[in-house]
C-alpha positions as CSV (number, residue, x, y, z in Angstrom):
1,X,25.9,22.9,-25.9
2,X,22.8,23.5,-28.1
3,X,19.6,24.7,-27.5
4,X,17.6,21.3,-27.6
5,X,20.5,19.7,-25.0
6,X,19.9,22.6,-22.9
7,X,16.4,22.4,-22.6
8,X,16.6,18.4,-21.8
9,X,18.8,19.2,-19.2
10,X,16.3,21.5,-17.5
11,X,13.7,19.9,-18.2
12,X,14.6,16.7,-15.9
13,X,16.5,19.1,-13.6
14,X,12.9,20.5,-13.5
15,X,11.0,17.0,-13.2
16,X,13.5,15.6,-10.9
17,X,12.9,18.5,-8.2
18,X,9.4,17.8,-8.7
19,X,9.4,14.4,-8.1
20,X,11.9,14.6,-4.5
21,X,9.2,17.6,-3.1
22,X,6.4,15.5,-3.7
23,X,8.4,12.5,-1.9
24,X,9.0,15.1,1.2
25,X,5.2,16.8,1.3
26,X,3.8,13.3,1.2
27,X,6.3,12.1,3.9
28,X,5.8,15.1,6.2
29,X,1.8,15.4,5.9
30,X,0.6,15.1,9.2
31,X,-1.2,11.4,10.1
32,X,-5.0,12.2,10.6
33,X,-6.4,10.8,13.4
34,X,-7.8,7.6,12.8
35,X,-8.7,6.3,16.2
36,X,-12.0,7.7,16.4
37,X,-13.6,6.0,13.1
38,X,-15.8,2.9,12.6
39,X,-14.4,-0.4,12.2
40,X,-15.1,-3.0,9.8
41,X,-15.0,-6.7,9.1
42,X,-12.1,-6.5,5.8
43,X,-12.0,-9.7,3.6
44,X,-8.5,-10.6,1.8
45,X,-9.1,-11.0,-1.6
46,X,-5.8,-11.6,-3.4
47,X,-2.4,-12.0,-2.3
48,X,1.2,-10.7,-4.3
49,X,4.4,-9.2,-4.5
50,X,5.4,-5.7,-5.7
51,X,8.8,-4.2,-6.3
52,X,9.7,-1.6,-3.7
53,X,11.8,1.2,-5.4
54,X,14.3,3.6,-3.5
55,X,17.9,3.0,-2.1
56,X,17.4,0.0,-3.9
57,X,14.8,-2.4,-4.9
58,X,13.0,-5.6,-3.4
59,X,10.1,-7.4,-3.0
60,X,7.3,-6.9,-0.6
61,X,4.4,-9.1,0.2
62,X,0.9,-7.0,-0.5
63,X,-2.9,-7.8,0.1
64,X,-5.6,-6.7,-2.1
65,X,-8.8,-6.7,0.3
66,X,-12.3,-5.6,0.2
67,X,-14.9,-4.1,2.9
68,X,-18.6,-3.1,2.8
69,X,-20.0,0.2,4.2
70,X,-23.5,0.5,4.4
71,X,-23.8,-1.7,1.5
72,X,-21.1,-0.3,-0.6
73,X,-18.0,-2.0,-1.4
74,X,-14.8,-0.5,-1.1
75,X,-11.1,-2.0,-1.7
76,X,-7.6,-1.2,-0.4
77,X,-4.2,-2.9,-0.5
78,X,-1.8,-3.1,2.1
79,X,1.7,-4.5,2.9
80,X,2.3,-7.8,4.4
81,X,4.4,-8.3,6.9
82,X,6.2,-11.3,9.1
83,X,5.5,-11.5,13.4
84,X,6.4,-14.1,15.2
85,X,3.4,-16.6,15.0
86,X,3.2,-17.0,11.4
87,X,5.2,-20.3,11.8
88,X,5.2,-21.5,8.4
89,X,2.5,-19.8,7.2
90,X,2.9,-18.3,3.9
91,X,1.2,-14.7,2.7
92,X,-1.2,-16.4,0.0
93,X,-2.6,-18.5,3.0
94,X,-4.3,-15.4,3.9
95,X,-6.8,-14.9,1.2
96,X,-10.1,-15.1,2.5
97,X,-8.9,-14.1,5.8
98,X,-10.5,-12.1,8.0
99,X,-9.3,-8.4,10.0
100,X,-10.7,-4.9,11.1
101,X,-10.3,-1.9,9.1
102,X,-11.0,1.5,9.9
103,X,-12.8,3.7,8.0
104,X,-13.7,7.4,7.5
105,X,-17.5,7.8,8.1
106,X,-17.4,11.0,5.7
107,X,-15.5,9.1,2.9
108,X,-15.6,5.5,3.5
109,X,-13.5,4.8,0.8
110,X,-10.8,6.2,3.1
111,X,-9.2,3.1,5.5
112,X,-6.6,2.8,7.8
113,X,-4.9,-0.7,8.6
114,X,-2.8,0.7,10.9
115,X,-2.0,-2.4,13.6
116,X,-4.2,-4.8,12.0
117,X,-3.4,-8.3,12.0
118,X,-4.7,-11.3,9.6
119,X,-3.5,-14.6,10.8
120,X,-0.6,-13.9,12.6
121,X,0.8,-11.6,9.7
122,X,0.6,-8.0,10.4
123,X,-0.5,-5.3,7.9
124,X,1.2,-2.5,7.4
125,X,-0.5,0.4,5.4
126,X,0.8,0.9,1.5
127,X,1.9,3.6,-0.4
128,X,2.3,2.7,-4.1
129,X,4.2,5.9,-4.7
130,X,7.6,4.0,-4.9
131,X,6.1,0.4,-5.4
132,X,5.4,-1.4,-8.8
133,X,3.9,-4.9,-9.2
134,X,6.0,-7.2,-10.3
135,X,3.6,-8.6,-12.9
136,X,0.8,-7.4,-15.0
137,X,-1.2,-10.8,-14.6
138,X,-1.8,-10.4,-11.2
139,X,-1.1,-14.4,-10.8
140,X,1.5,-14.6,-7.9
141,X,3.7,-17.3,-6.0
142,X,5.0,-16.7,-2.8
């Protein structure tokens, strides 16, 4: 082996550990306690897909909505997901739909959607550590 393949191989040895103890900090960090902030009236603004990456990959349904602190505006995504009285309802039907988001009164750009709902969907929160959007045009079909 030469020097250069050696280094290579270390190298990504080296990013690849990096990578996996990032996955397990940000997996084990303890949930902070959201129950005790303010709630506030979220607006979907755009609805989409991204690709989920891990054991494998697949799509997910995501939400791109907005809220208003104190006369800020602040944005947030999260992940759409199926319950049993969406019917036929279809994920883009929720844009301009309406649902509470918590927020933290220190750094309101800071939400949790933890248990929210939007028209029978419910919303998950998102982590785009492992998720990509399918699409750079932002122009989806569901």
């Amino acid at each position: 082996m030469t020097i250069p393949l050696i280094l290579a191989v270390i190298i990504i040895a080296v990013g690849a550990l990096a990578l996996l103890a990032i996955w397990l900090y940000r997996r084990t960090m303890p949930k902070e306690n959201t129950d005790s902030w303010p709630v506030t009236e979220a607006t979907i603004q755009s609805v989409g897909k991204v690709i989920a990456t891990g054991r494998g990959s697949y799509p997910l349904d995501v939400g791109d909505f907005y809220y208003v602190v104190n006369g800020e505006y602040y944005s947030g995504r999260a992940r759409i997901s199926r319950s049993f009285s969406t019917g036929d309802s279809q994920p883009k039907d929720l844009v301009n739909k309406k649902f509470q988001v918590r927020y933290d009164p220190r750094k309101p750009d800071k939400y949790d959607v933890s248990q929210a709902d939007a028209g029978g969907f419910l919303l998950d929160p998102y982590d785009d550590f492992w998720m990509h959007d399918m699409d750079d045009t932002r122009i989806w079909d569901n």
